[in-house]
Structure formats: C-alpha cells, structure tokens
C-alpha positions as CSV (number, residue, x, y, z in Angstrom):
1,X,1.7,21.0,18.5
2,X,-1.4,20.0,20.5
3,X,-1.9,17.4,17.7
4,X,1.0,15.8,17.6
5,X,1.4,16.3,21.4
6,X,-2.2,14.0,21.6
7,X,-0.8,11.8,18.9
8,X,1.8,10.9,21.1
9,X,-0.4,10.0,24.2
10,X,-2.6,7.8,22.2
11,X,0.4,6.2,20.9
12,X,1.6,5.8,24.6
13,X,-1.5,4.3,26.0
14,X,-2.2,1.7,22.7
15,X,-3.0,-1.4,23.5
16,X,-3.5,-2.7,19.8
17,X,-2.4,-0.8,16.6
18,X,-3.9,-0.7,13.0
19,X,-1.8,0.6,10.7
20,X,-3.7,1.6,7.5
21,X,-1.4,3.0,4.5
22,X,-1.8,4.4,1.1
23,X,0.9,5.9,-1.4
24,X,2.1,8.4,0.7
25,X,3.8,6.1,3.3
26,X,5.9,5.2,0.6
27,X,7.0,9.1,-0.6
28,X,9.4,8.7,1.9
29,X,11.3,6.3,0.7
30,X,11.7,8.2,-3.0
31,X,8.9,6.0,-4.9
32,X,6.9,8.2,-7.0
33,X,3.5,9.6,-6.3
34,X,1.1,9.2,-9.2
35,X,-1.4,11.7,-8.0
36,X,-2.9,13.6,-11.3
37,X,-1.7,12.9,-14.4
38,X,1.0,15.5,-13.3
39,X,2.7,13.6,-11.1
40,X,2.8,10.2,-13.0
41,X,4.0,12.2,-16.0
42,X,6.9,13.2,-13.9
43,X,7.6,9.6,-12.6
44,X,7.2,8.3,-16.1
45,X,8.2,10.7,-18.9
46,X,7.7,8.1,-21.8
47,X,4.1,8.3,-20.8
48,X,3.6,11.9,-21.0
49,X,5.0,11.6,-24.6
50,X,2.3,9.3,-25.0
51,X,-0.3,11.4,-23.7
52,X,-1.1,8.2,-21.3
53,X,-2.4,8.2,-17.9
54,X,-2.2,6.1,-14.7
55,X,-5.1,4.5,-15.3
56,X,-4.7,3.6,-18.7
57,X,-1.5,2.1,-18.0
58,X,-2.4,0.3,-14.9
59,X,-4.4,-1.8,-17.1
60,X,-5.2,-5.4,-17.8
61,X,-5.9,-4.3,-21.4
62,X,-2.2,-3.1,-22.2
63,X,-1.0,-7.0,-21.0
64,X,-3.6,-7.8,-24.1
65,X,-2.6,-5.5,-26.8
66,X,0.4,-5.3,-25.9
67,X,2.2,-7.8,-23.4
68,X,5.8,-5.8,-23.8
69,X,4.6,-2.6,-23.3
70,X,2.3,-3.9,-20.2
71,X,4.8,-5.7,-18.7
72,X,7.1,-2.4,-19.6
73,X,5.4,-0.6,-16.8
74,X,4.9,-3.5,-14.5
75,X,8.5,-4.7,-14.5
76,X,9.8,-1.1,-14.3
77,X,7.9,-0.6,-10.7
78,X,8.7,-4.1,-9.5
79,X,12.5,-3.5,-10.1
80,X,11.9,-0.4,-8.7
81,X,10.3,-2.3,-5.8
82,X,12.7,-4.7,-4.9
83,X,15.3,-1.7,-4.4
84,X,13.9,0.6,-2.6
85,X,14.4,0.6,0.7
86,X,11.4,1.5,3.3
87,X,12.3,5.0,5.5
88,X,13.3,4.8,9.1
89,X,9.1,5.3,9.6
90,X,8.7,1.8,9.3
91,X,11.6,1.5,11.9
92,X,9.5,3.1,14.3
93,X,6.1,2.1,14.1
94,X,7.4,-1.6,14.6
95,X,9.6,0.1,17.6
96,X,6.4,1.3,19.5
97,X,4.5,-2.2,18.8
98,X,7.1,-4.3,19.7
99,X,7.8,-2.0,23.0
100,X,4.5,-2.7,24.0
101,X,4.4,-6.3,22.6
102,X,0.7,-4.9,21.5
103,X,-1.3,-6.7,18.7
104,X,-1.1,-5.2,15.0
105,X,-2.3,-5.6,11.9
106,X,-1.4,-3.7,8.4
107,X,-4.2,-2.6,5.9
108,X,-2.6,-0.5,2.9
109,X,-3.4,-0.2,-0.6
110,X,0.0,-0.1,-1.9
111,X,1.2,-3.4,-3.9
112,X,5.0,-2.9,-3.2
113,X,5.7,-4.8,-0.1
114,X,7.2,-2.7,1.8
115,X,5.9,-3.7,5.1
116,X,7.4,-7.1,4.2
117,X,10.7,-5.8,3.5
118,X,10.8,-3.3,6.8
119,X,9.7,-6.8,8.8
120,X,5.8,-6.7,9.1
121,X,4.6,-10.3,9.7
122,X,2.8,-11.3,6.2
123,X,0.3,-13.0,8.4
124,X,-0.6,-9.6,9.8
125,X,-1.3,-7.7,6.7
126,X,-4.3,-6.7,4.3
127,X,-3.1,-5.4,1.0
128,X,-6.3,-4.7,-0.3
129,X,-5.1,-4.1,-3.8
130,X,-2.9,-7.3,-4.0
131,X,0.7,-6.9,-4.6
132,X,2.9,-6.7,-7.4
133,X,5.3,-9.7,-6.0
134,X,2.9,-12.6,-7.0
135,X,1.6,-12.9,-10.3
136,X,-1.2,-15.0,-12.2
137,X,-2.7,-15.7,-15.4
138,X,-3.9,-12.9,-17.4
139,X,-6.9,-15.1,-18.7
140,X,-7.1,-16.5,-16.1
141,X,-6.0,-19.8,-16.9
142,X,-6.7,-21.2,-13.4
143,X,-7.2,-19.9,-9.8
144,X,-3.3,-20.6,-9.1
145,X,-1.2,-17.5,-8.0
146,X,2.7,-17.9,-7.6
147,X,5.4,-15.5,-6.3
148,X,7.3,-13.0,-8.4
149,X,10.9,-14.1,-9.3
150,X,11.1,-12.4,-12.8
151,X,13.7,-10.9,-14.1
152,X,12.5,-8.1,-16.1
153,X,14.9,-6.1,-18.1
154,X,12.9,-2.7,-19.8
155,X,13.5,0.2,-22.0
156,X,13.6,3.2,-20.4
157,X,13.1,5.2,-23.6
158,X,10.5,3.1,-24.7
159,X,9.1,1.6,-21.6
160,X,8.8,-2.1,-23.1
161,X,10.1,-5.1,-21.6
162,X,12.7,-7.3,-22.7
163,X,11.0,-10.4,-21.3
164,X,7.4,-11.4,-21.1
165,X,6.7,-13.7,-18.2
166,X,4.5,-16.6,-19.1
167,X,1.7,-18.6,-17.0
168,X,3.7,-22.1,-16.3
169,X,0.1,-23.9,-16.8
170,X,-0.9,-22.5,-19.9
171,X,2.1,-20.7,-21.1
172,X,-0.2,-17.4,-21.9
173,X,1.1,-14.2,-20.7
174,X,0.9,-14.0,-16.9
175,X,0.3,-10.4,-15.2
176,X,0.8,-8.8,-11.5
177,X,-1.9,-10.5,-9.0
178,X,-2.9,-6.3,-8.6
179,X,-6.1,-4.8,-8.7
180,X,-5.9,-2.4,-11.5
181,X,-8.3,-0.2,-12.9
182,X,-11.1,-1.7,-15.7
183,X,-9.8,-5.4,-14.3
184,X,-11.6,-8.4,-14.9
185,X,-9.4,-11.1,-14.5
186,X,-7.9,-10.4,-10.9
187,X,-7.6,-13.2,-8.7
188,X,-8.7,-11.6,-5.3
189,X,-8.5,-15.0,-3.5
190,X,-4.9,-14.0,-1.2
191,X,-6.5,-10.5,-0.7
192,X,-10.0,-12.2,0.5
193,X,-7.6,-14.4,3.1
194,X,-6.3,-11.3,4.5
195,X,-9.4,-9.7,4.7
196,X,-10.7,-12.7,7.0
197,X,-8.1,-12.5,9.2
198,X,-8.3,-8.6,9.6
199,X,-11.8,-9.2,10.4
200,X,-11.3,-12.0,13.2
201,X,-8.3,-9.9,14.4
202,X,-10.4,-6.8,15.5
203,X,-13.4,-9.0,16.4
204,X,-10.7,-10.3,19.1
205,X,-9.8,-6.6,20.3
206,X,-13.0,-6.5,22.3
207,X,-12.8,-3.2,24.0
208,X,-9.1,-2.5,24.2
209,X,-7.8,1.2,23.6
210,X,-6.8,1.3,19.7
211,X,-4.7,3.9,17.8
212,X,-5.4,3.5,14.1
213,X,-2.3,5.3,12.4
214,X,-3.1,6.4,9.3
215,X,-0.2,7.4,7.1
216,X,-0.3,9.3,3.1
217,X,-3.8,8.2,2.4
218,X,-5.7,10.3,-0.1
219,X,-9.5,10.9,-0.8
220,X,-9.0,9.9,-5.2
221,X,-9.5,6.3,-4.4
222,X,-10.7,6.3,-0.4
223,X,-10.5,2.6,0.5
224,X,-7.7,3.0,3.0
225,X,-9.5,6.1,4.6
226,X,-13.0,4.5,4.7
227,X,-11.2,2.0,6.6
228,X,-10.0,3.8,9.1
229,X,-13.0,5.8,10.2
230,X,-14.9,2.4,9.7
231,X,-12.5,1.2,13.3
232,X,-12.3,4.5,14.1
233,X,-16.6,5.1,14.5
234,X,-17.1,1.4,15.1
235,X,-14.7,0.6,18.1
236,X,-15.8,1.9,21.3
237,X,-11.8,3.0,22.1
238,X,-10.3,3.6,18.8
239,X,-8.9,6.6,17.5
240,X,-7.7,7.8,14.1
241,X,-4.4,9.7,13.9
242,X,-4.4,10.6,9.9
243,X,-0.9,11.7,8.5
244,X,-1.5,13.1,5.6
245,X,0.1,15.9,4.1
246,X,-2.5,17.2,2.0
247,X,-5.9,16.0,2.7
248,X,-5.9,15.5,7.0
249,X,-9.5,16.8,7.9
250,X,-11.4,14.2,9.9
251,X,-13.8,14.7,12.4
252,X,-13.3,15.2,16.3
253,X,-12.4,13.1,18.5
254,X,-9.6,11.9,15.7
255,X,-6.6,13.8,15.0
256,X,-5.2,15.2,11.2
257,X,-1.3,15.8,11.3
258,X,-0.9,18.2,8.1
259,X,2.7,16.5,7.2
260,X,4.2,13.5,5.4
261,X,4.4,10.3,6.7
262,X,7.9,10.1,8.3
263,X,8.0,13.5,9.1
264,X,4.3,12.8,11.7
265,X,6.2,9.9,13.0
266,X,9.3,10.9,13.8
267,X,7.5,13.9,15.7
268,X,5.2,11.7,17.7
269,X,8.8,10.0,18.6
270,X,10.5,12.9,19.7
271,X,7.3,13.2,22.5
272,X,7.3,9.4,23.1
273,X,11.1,10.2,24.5
C-alpha cells in the first residue's frame, strides 16, 4: 500500500511522463503472452504440434521457405491486432496527461499499435521493435516502407495464409516492418526517426519532475527496462514506477508494483481521487 500510495504522489506532482511498455500492457486487453515456449504454445496450438517456438516463428527465414506459412503467423496477429481493443489503462494514463496538459512520449516494444488505437499521438511514440501495421520488402528490394492494409485470411488448423502480400516495386513477397529474431533485412529507418525525437524530447525536459511508468515489461528481452532505468539514473528528477507482475525489483528510490498493468493503474487512480 505504501507503493502504490507513493505511486500515486509521483503521478500527482508529474510534470512530464514517459511511458515505456512491453507485452504485458497488452495482457489486459486478452492478447496472448508468449513468455516460454509454454505460453506461445497455448496462444498457438498448431505450433506446439509443430514443436515450434516463438522465435523460430517470428522469423524472416519462414517468409523465405515458406511465404504462406510466415505470413500464417503474421496475418493471424495482425487480424488479431486490429480487433482488439486496448483496456480502460490506456484510458487513464492519457486521463492524468491530458489533466495536467504535461509532455509525453511512448517507448514500448510491442508492434501492435495499441497506443495508436487508445489515441497516443504517433509523433509521440518509439516502438522500438517496429510495428506490425507497415510492411516492406523481405529482400529488401528498396528502403520504401508502406502501411498495412492486407487482407489476410489464415488457417487456423494449419496456420497458413490464404494470401501472400507482395512488394508493389518488385512484386517479391513483402514481410511486417518488425524486428524479429535472426533478422537481416529490417528496415529500422521509421524506428531510428522515433528514436531521434525521443532523444530531443527528454533533452527538452531539462530538470522537470518525471514519472517514468513502466507497465508488463520483462527481463527475457530487457530493452524496455534498460530504458527506463537509463531516465530513471540519468534524469536528475525522474522516477521509475515498474508494473510488472512478475519481475518488479528495481532499486530504491524507484518503485516495483507486484501486479498487472491495469490492475497498478487503476489503483494509483483510486488515490489520485
């Protein structure tokens, strides 16, 4: 209770937030969590048949072998995606910025635009991963990256696609402009953009009181959390509040909330009043 009741101070007296997200922001809203093979297996069933993991099908090599099975998974989460809709969390968080018409910015490793659809400003995020809604050449063909308006029926049993999106240059098999594991042919030009006007957006914080929230962020691939202490250690009057439900150690004077995402928020509201 002392947590959260210090959570909700430093959320009272922010004059800038950073938002920094990783998979579990998005628990909330019933997309899957692909941490361990376990849980992937249970998002994906087909897979497990397959004795195939996360990583191996997060991979530019499957779009190679095997553009209808790469595009299987791929067009399975972007349908998924584009109906989801982001929990009342988002709601909130855009509630306590827009209350104190305080600068923000969004740094999050998830590709499924969900700060988009909940209303973030595009101009104010960093998805450090790139997202699943624009796509580019698997050779690459060029440097050209265009938004995502396929249509992408897939087999559930077999997880293939019924539909292989092409490049419109070169009419080779085009891919999700996302980071995946063993990738060599991302295009990490819109993601360096971002990452430019993160950087000038803190540098213009000076020494203003900062509340980094920090929402279902795990330790297996650390970019989100190394960014946050990074603000957190490097900013004279910033402070980490980490949400997380299983991993919320960090170091004093930031907070750890052991809970999911919405859950920490909504009980940093009910203090706000």
């Amino acid at each position: 209770m002392d947590a959260i009741k210090r959570a909700a101070e430093l959320v009272a007296q922010a004059e800038v937030f950073v938002i920094t997200a990783g998979a579990g922001m998005g628990v909330d809203s019933g997309l899957p969590d692909f941490r361990g093979n376990l849980g992937f297996w249970q998002a994906y069933p087909p897979y497990a048949r397959l004795g195939l993991s996360f990583a191996e099908c997060a991979n530019p090599e499957q779009f190679v072998r095997d553009p209808a099975f790469g595009w299987g998974f791929y067009g399975h989460r972007t349908n998924l995606y584009r109906t989801t809709v982001p929990h009342y969390g988002f709601t909130l968080i855009r509630h306590w910025i827009e209350e104190r018409q305080a600068p923000h910015f969004v740094v999050t490793s998830n590709v499924d635009g969900q700060f988009q659809k909940a209303g973030f400003d595009d101009e104010q995020l960093l998805e450090v991963h790139g997202s699943i809604h624009w796509l580019q050449c698997l050779r690459p063909c060029c440097d050209t990256i265009w938004p995502n308006r396929e249509q992408v029926t897939v087999d559930e049993v077999t997880m293939r696609a019924g539909h292989i999106p092409r490049c419109p240059r070169c009419g080779g098999v085009s891919r999700p402009n996302i980071l995946m594991f063993g990738d060599w042919s991302w295009l990490p030009e819109r993601t360096h953009t971002q990452e430019a006007r993160f950087r000038l957006f803190l540098e213009e914080q000076g020494n203003k009181k900062i509340a980094v929230i920090e929402l279902g962020a795990g330790t297996a691939i650390p970019t989100i959390r190394a960014t946050s202490e990074r603000i957190g250690w490097n900013h004279p009057d910033a402070t980490v509040i980490r949400i997380n439900t299983r991993e919320p150690e960090i170091k004093a004077p930031h907070l750890g909330l052991a809970c999911g995402a919405l859950e920490g928020l909504q009980r940093i509201e009910a203090l706000l009043g």
